[in-house]
N, C-alpha and C positions, 0 to 999 in steps of 0.2 A: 580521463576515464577510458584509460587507452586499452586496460586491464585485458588481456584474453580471458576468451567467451568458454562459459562452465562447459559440462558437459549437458547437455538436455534430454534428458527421455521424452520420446515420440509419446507414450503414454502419460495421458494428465493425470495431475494428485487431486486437482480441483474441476470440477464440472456443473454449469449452469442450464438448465436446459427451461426454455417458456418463463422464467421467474416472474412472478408479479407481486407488487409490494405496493400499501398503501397506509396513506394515515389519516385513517377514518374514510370519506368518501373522497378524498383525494389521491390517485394513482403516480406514486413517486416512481415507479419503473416498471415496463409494459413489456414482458417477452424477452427479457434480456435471456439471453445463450452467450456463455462462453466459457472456455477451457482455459487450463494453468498447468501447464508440463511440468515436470516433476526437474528442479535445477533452474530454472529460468524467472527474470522479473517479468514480466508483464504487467502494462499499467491499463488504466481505465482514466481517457481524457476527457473533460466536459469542463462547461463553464458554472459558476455555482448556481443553483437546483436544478441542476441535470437530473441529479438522483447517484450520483457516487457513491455518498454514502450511505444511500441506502444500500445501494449492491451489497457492500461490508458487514451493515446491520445485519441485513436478513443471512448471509453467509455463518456470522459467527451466533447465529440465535437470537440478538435482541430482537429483532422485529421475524415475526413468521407469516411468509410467505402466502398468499391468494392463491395464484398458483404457482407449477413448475415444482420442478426438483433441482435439488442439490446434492451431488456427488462429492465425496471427500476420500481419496485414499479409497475408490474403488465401492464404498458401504455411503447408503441413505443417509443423513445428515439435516433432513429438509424438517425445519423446526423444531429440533432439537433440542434438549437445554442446554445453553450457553454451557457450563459444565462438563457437560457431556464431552463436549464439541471439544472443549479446551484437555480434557483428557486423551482426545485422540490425536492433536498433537497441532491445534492450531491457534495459535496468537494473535491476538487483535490489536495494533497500536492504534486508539481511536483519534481524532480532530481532538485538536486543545490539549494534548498529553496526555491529562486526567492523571498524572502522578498521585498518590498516597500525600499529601502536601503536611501534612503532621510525623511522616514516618522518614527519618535518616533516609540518606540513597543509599545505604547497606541494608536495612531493613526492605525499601524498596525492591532490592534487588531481592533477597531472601522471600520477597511473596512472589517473585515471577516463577519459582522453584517449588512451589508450595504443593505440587501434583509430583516432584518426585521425591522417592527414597533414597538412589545414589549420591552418598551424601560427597566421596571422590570425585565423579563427573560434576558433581554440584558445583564443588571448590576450583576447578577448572575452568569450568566457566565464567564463576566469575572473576579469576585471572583473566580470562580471555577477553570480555567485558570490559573489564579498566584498561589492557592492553590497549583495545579501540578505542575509547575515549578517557583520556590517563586523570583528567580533570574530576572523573567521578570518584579516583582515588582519592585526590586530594582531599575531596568532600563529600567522604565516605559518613561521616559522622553528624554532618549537616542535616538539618529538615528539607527535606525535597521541597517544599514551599518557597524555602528562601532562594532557590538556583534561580537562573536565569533563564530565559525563556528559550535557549539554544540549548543549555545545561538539564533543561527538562526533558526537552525534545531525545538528547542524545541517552536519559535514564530511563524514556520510557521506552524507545528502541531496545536499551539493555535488556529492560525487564522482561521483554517479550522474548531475548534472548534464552534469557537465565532458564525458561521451558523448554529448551532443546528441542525448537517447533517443528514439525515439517514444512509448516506454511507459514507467513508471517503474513495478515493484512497492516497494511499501511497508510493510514489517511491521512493525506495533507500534510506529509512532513514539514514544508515550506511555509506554515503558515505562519507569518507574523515574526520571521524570521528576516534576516538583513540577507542578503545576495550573496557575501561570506560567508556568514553563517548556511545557509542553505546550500553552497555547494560542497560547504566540508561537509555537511549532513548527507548529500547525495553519493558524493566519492565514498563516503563511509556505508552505507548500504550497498553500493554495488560490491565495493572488498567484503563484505560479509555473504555477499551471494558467489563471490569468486573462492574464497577461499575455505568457507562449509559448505557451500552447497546448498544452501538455505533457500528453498522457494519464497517466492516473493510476490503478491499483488499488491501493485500501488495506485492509490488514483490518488490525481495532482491537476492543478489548476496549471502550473507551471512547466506547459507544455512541453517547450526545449530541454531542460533540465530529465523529465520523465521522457521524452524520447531517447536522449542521449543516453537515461541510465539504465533503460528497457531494452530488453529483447524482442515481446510484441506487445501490440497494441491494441487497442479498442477504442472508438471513438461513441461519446454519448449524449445524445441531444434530446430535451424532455423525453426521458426515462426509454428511450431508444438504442437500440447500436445502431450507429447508421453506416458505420466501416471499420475495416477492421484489415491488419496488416502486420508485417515484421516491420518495425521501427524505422529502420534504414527505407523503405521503403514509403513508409507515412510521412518521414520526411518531405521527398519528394514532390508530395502530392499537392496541387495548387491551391488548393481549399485548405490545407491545413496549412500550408508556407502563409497565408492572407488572415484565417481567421484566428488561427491559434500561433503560429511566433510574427505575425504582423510584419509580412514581406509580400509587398503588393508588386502585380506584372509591371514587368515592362511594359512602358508605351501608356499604363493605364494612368489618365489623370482627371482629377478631380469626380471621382464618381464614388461616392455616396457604399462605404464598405457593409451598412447595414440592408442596403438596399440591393443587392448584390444577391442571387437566388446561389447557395453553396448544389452544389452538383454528386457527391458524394460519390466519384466514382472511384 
């Protein structure tokens, strides 16, 4: 992922400001604030029920928002309908794929399109689509149900495509994926944000992988940001070297990694 870095606008396409979201009397995320440049991945790290994806939900409309607002491309967005939201030019690839499991992965691919009339830029795309994962070519005619669980992952990426988004959210690509599997899925997102431009929020359980393929970061702990940073720099950090890719100090032995007050500085 050695890939040189897009270009980034200083101004965001996506903005969070106070969010709160809940399901029923349970508070899945508390104040979350955060921005998405316009060019850049930025992910959202936690462990699961953080509340990641809630962030996603309430972003793309399923779930609306307690409080806070949400910025998209400059214009209100804050519980919008899903609809709406996806006509202004933003793509959800949710947890579990959620493919059309009845419908061809050409048909698949032809409902991520379903918001435009260019029907040239249509056909392009999904040129460009099979070019990144050639495999959907081959089983183009197949029921998306019968792919593989790598093969789904990489047609609902497409699909999210094929809307020629400005933003793409991304949940949990990694999930339930093999280590091969999951890094050609990562390599293959970042070359899509290298080479369109495609903004990108991703939240990932799979800490190393989403640092490695992020520009910045966000860290989230019961429905909190509790730090936040350029990648390269979250790296670094000792609390996330110990709690999230599992690289304990020097010198330190036998002490108890739960027991261990994290410092968030």
């Amino acid at each position: 992922m050695s890939t040189s870095p897009p270009p980034i606008s200083d101004l965001p396409v996506l903005k969070l400001l106070n969010v709160e979201s809940a399901y029923g009397p349970i508070k899945a995320i508390r104040g979350v604030s955060l921005q998405v440049r316009r060019g850049e991945i930025a992910t959202v790290l936690g462990s699961n029920g953080a509340g990641k994806t809630t962030i996603l939900k309430t972003i793309s409309g399923i779930i609306d928002p307690r409080k806070g607002s949400i910025e998209f491309k400059g214009e209100d967005i804050t519980a919008k309908d899903p609809a709406f939201i996806v006509q202004q030019g933003l793509s959800h690839v949710p947890e579990g794929r959620e493919v059309f499991p009845l419908l061809s992965v050409h048909d698949n691919l032809v409902m991520g399109a379903y918001t435009r009339s260019d029907k040239d830029g249509v056909a392009r795309d999904m040129e460009a689509v099979y070019g990144y994962f050639p495999i959907l070519r081959e089983r183009s005619s197949q029921d998306a149900g019968l792919l593989s669980g790598g093969q789904q992952q990489m047609l609902a990426i497409s699909r999210a495509l094929m809307a020629s988004p400005d933003l793409i959210l991304l949940d949990e690509p990694s999930l339930g994926l093999s280590p091969k599997l999951t890094k050609e899925i990562f390599e293959m997102v970042v070359r899509i944000n290298r080479e369109r431009g495609t903004t990108i929020l991703l939240v990932e359980q799979n800490a190393n992988m989403a640092l490695n393929a992020s520009d910045y970061g966000y860290v989230l702990e019961n429905g909190r940001i509790v730090m936040e940073d350029t990648c390269a720099h979250l790296r670094e950090k000792d609390d996330i070297k110990e709690f999230y890719l599992g690289m304990k100090e020097d010198g330190v032995r036998g002490e108890r990694r739960w027991k261990k007050k994290k410092t968030w500085r």
